[in-house]
N, C-alpha and C positions, 0 to 999 in steps of 0.2 A: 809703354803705356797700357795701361790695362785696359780690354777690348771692353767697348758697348753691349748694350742689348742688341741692337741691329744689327752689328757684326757678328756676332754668335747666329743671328737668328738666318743672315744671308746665305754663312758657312754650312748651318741644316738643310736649305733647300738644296744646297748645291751638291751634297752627300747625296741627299734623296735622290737628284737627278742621273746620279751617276750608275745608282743601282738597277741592275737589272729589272728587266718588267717582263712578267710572266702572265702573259694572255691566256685566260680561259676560254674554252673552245663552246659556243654555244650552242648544245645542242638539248634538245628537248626529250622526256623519257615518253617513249612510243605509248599510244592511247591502250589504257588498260590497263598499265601498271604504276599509275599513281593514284588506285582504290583502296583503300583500305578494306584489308580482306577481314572477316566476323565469323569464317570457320571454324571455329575449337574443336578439339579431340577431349573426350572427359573420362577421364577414371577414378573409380572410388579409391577415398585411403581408408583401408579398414584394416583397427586397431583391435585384435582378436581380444586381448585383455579386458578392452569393455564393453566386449559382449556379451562375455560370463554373467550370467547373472549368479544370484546370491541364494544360500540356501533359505529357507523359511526357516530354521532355527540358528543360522549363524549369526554371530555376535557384530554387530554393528553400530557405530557411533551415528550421529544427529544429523549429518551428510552421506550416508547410506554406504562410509567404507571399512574393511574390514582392517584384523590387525595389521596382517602384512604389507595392506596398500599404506595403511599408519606407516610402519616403520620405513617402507621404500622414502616417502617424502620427507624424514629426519633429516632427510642427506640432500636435499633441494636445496638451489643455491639461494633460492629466495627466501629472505627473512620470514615475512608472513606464512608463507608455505609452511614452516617449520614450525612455528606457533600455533599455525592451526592444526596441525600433524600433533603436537602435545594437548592440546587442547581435547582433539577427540579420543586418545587417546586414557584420559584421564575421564572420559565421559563411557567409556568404555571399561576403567576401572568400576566406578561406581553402580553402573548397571549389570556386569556381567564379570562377577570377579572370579569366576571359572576360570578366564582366559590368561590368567596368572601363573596356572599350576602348570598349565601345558607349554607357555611361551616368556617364562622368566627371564632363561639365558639372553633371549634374543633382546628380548625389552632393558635390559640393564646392558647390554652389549650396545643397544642403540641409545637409549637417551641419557647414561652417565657422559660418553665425551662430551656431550652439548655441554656441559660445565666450563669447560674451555672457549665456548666461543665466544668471538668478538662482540657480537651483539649482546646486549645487557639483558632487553628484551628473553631473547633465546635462554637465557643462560638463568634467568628468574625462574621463565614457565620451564621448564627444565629440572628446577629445584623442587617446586610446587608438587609436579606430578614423580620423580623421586617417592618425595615424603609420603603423598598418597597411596603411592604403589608399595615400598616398605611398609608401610602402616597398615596393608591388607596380607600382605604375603606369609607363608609360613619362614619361620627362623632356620628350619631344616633346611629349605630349600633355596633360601639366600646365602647359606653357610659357604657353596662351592663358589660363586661368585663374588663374595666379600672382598675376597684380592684383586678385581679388576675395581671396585669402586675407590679400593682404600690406594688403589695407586693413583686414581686421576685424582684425589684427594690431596696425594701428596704435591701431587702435579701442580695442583692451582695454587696451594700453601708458598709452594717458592717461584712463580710463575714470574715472568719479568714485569706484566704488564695489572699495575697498580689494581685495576678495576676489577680483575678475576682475582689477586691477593685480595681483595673485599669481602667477594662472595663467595672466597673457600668457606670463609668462616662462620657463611649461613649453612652452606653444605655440610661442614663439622656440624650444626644443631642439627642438622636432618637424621644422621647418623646417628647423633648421642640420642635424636629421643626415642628412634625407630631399631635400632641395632645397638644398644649400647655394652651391653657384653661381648660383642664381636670388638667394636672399637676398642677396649677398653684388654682387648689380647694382642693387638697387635699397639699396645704401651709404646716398648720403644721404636717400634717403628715411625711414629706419627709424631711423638713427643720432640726428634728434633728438629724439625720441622718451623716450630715455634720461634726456636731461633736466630731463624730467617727472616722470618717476618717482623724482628724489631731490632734485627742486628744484622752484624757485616764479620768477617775475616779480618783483620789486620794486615795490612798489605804492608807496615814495616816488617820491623825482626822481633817484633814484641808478639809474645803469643796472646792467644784470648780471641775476644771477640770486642766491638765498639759499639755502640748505638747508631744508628742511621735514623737521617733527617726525610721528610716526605715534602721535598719540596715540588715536587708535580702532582701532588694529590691535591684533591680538593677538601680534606679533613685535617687539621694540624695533626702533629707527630705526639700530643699528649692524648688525644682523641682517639688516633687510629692505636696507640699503643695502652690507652685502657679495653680498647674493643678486643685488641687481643687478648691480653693479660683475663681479662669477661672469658673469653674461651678457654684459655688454660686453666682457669679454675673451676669452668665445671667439670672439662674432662680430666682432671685431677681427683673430681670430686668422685668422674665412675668410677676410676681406678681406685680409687679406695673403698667405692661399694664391692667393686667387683670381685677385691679380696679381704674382704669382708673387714676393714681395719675399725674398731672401734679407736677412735683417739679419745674417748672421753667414759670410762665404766664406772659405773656408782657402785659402792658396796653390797650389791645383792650379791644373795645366795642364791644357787642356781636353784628350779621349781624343782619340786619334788614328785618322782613320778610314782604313784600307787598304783599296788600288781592287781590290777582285775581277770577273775578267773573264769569268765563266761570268756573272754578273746585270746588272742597269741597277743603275748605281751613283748614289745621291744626293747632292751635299754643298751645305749651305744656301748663299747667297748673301751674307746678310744674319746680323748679331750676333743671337742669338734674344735677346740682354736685349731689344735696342730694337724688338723688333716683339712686334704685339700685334694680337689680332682685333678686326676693329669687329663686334659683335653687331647683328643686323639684324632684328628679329623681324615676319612675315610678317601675325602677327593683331594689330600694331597699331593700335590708332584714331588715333593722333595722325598729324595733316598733320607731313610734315617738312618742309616749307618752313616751316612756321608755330612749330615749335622753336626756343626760344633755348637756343643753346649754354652749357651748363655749365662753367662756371668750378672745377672741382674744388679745385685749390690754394685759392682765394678762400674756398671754401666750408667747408671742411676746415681752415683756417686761422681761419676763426669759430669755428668748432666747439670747437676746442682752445684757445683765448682765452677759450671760458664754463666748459669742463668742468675745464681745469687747478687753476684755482682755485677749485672747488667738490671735488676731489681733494685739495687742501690743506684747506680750511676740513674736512673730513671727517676726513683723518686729526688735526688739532687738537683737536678735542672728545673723543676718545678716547687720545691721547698722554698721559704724564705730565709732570710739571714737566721741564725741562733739567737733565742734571748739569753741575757746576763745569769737571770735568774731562773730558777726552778717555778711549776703551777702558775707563771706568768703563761696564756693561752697564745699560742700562734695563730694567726691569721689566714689563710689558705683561699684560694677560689674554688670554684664549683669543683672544674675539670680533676684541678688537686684532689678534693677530699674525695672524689670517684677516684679516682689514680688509686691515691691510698687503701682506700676500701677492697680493690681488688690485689693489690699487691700484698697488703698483711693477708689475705685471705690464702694468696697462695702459698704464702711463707708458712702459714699454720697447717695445708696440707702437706707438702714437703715433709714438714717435722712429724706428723704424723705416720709419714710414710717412710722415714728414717728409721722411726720406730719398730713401724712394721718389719723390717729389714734387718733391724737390730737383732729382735727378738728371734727372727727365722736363722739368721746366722749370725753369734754373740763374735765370733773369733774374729771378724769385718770392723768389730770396735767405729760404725759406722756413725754413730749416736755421738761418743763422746769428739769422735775429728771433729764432726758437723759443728758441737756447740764451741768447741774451741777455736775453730777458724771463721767464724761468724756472731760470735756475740760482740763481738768489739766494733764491727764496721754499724750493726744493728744497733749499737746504744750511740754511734758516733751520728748517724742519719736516722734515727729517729725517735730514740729518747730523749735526747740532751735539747729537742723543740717542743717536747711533749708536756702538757695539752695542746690538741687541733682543735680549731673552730671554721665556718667559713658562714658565707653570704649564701643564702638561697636566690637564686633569680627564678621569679615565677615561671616567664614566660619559659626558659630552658625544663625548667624540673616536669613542664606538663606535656612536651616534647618527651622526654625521657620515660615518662613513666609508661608509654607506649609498648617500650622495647623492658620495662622491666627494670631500669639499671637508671636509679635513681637516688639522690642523696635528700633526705626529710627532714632530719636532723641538725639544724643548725650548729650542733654542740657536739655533735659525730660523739656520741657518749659510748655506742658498739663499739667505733675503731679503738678509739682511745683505750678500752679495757682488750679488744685484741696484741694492742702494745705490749698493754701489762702482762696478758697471758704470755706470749713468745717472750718476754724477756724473763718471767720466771723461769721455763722451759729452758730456755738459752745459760740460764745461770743459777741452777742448782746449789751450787757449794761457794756462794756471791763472798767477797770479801766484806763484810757487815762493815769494820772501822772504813779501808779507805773509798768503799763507791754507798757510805754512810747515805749519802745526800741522793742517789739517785735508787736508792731504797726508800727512803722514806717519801721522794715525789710518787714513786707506784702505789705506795702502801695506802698513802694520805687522799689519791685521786680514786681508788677503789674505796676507802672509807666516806667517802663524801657522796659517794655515787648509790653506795647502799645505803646512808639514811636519808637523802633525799627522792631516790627512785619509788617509784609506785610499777612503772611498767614490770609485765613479767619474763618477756624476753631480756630484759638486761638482766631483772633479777637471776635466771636461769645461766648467765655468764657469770656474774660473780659467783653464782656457787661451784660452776664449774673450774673456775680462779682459784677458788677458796681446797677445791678436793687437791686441784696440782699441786697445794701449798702442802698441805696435810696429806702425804705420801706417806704409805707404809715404812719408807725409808725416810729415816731425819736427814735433813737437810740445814743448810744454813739458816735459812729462812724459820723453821719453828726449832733451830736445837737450843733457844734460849727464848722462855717468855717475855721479857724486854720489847725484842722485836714484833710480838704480832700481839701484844696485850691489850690496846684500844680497841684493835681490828675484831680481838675474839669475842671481848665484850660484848660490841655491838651486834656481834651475830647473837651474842643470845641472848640481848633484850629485846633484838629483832623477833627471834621468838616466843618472848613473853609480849609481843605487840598486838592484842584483840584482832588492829585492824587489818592486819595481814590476811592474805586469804589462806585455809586450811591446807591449799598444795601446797602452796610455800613452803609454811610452818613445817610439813612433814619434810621436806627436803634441808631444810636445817636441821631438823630432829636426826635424819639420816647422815649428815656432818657431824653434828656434834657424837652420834653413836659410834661413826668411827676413829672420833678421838680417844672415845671411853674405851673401845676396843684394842686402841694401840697400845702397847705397855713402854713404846721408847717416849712418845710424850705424856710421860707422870708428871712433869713441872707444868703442864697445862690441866690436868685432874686435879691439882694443888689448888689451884686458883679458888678464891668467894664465887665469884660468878657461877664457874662452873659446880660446885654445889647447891649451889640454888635452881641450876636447871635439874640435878639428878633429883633433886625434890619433884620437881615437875615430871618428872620422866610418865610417871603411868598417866598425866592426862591425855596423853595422843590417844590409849583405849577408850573412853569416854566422852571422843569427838562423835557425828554422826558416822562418817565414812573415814575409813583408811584407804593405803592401795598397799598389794601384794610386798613394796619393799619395803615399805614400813613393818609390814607385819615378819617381813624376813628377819631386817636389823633385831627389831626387840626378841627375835627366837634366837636368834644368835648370840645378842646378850646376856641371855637368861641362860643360856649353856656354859658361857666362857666366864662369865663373871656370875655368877648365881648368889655367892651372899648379898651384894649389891643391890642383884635387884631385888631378893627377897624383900632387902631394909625400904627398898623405895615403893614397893607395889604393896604389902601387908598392909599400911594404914588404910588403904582406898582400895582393897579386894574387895567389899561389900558392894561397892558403887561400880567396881566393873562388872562383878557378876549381876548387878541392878541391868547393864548397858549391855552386857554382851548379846544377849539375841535383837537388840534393836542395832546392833554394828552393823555395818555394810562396807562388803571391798568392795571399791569401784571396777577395779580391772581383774577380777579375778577369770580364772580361764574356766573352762566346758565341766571339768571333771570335780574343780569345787577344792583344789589344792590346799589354794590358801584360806581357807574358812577350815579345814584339819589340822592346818601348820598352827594357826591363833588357836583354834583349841587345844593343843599340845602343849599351851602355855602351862595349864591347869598343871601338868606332871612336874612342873619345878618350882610350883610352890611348895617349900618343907610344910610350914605348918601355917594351919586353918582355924579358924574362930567359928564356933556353933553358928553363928547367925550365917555369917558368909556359906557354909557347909550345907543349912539348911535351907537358903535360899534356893542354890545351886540343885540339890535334889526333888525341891517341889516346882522346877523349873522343868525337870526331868519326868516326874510324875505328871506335869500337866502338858506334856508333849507340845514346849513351845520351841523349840528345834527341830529341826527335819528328822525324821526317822533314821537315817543314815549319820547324820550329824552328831544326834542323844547316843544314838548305842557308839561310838567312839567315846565321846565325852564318859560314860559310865565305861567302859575298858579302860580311858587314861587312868582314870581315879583308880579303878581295880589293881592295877600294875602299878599305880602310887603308892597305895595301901599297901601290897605285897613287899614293895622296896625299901619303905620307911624302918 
């Protein structure tokens, strides 16, 4: 039977009773020793450190400490500690930026790791006074320590913990806008890096790389990988200042330099495209005998073999279905048409920079791999949806426009003609009969876009469309007028349009002159149109203003085709030599080049009509040209006359 409470509780006393009993002996503590005694022994603690006082001209932040007590407390375990340690720090920039030159090493020794730390706090004010302190300091003297910044840089890029991979990538702006020549040499160093941060290894037996998901981030994985993709295309963009890559040259002639004889006159030797400085830096550790040389093409050509294809897998996940038909517009959200926005922009420096690569080393056939193993995934993910449109959401785009990286555009009319650019780019020698239909969606989306545009930024992309089409080299695209007939038209009713503004007008003037200049497209000098503009050709002299490349093109004109332009400039000589001292170049340079080059016109005219002639001398007679300007003007003639 199972026991009661009473029975259990009889069983406890009877335990208890059994236990020994330990009597305490009473005795009481003798009179005296139960006072509480109030003697103390007292000694000073002195802290020699702060007793020092401070000099009357040493440098001091707002709390009255100096550099060194700044940087001792970088390394205090308390959070505040260290914020305020940067904090005066930075107030100590500002007031006393002497103490830069003396104490660099230590200050970038001290406050770059903080990028690493835990606290978000630390790791902002951190960045802040960075930017500040770069932004004061000499470039000489940041040069020996660039390698400690550029490796916690690297550090944060692939860091495990999401929240410093955030704010590498404000650390990267700190750098690009304070150090960007520096950044922008250690390329591959930094570049992959990138990688990283929006992709993984393959842990099967398939080589490459995958896309990774950001499921403990607090920003989706389309979000946190436009913020990246944001960063790789500016620092693409230094890297292409850095080496000087033009990807887009209009037909100037280079200025023309005149020997003046009061100075020492310079004129280079050598083409400045093809030279370039070897950097040499003084504090580095590495043996250069012990250097193996960089293969930059090789490496650079990895690079864009893992990333292109993680550019495509990205923009896929975020695309919508295909439409059936062509010029039918796709639909996109915000997040998208940003995606996109940064991702053709990277695509367009890449090829750029293919180029650049190209050209430095032709035997790398770097150019033509690139377009043949990527024009096909490129027209498969994003032509064959092409036009994009999307929704603007207010409340996000005024958010956004904070940071800069914002989409305005409902109609993305830029992206959509970046398409067209890389996919001209991409396909040079196009198959006309069978990708018929995805030539004429480009062709049709850029002709609709130049006769409805007004803006000058788009306009300034289709011309630049328009130059890749019209290459010194024929290509598929103009080696038959068929193909670009509508297109060319409308550029040059575009520039019989009043209401154009005069740059414009001259930047089509500067297209169409280098069609006139080509001699492989004669089936486009055939054309009506294009004779009804060589008609027009001399009214660009008898606008108010030109600029230096307009007045290049038509020098150049006048040299290589000279009966032409005689036929076209003779009926209206009168009315330029009426206009020419009232012309003005907008951008002419110090020494007054281009106002010699436009008078130099005068020596290839063959022959002259009395009025025109006597105009021109009683122009000269009543010194309405500069002094230096008339007596050329009466030399050209002189050396006309003697050559006739």
């Amino acid at each position: 039977m199972p026991q009661t409470g009473a029975t259990r509780r009889q069983k406890f006393l009877k335990s208890e009773k059994s236990k020994t009993k330990l009597k305490a002996k009473n005795k009481e503590l003798p009179k005296g020793t139960n006072v509480t005694k109030t003697n103390f022994k007292i000694k000073k603690i002195v802290i020699r450190e702060q007793l020092k006082k401070h000099g009357e001209t040493e440098a001091l932040s707002a709390r009255k400490l100096n550099i060194k007590e700044l940087l001792s407390r970088l390394n205090h375990f308390n959070t505040h500690s260290r914020t305020e340690a940067l904090t005066g720090l930075k107030e100590l920039f500002e007031a006393h930026p002497e103490v830069l030159e003396h104490n660099l090493g230590e200050l970038i020794h001290g406050i770059t790791p903080l990028v690493l730390n835990i606290e978000k706090v630390v790791r902002h004010e951190s960045l802040k006074t960075l930017h500040l302190m770069l932004s004061k300091a000499n470039m000489e003297r940041i040069d020996p320590f660039f390698d400690i910044m550029c490796t916690y840089l690297r550090s944060a890029m692939t860091h495990i913990d999401g929240r410093i991979q955030e704010d590498s990538l404000l650390f990267l702006d700190t750098l690009l806008a304070c150090t960007p020549t520096k950044v922008a040499e250690d390329f591959h160093k930094i570049i992959p890096n990138f990688l990283d941060m929006i992709s993984k290894l393959r842990v099967d037996s398939k080589p490459g790389r995958t896309l990774t998901v950001n499921l403990g981030s607090q920003i989706t994985s389309v979000k946190w990988r436009v913020k990246v993709l944001h960063r790789l295309k500016d620092y693409l963009n230094e890297f292409v200042k850095y080496n000087k890559i033009q990807e887009f040259r209009e037909p100037v002639v280079e200025a023309t330099k005149i020997f003046d004889p009061s100075k020492m006159n310079h004129f280079s030797l050598f083409n400045p495209i093809y030279v370039q400085n070897c950097q040499l830096s003084c504090f580095s550790s590495k043996n250069l005998q012990e250097a193996v040389p960089l293969d930059e093409v090789d490496k650079f050509k990895e690079y864009t073999d893992t990333l292109m294809p993680l550019l495509f897998e990205t923009w896929l996940e975020v695309c919508p279905n295909v439409n059936s038909e062509k010029n039918i517009e796709t639909v996109i959200s915000e997040d998208a048409a940003l995606l996109l926005k940064h991702t053709l922009e990277v695509i367009s420096l890449i090829w750029s920079i293919v180029k650049h690569f190209n050209i430095k080393n032709p035997s790398s056939n770097i150019l033509n791999a690139f377009s043949q193993k990527f024009r096909q995934p490129y027209l498969q993910h994003f032509v064959n949806a092409f036009p994009y449109v999307t929704n603007i959401r207010t409340k996000q785009r005024n958010a956004n426009v904070q940071l800069g990286d914002s989409i305005t555009d409902p109609k993305l009319v830029m992206q959509n003609l970046e398409i067209c650019q890389v996919f001209i780019v991409l396909n040079p020698n196009i198959n006309v009969k069978n990708q018929n239909k995805d030539m004429m969606s480009i062709l049709n989306y850029i002709e609709k876009t130049f006769s409805k545009n007004t803006q000058a930024e788009i306009n300034d992309v289709i011309i630049k469309i328009l130059h890749t089409i019209f290459t010194n080299e024929v290509n598929n695209w103009t080696r038959t007028l068929s193909v670009m007939d509508d297109l060319f038209r409308k550029i040059i009713w575009a520039y019989f349009n009043k209401d154009m503004s005069s740059s414009f007008r001259q930047k089509i003037f500067s297209l169409l002159c280098k069609i006139a200049l080509n001699d492989k497209l004669l089936h486009f000098q055939e054309s009506d149109a294009y004779h009804t503009w060589l008609q027009k050709l001399p009214d660009i002299l008898l606008e108010e203003t030109v600029t230096v490349q307009t007045i290049d093109i038509i020098h150049k004109f006048a040299v290589r085709n000279n009966k032409t332009f005689n036929m076209v400039v003779r009926p209206k000589l009168l009315e330029i030599i009426q206009n020419l001292p009232k012309l003005v170049i907008s951008d002419v340079d110090i020494n007054g080049s281009g106002y010699y080059k436009l008078f130099s016109l005068l020596y290839y005219i063959k022959k002259w009509d009395d009025e025109s002639l006597d105009l021109l001398r009683d122009q000269l007679l009543k010194n309405v040209y500069d002094r230096d300007y008339g007596n050329f003007i009466f030399e050209t003639l002189q050396i006309r006359t003697e050559d006739a």
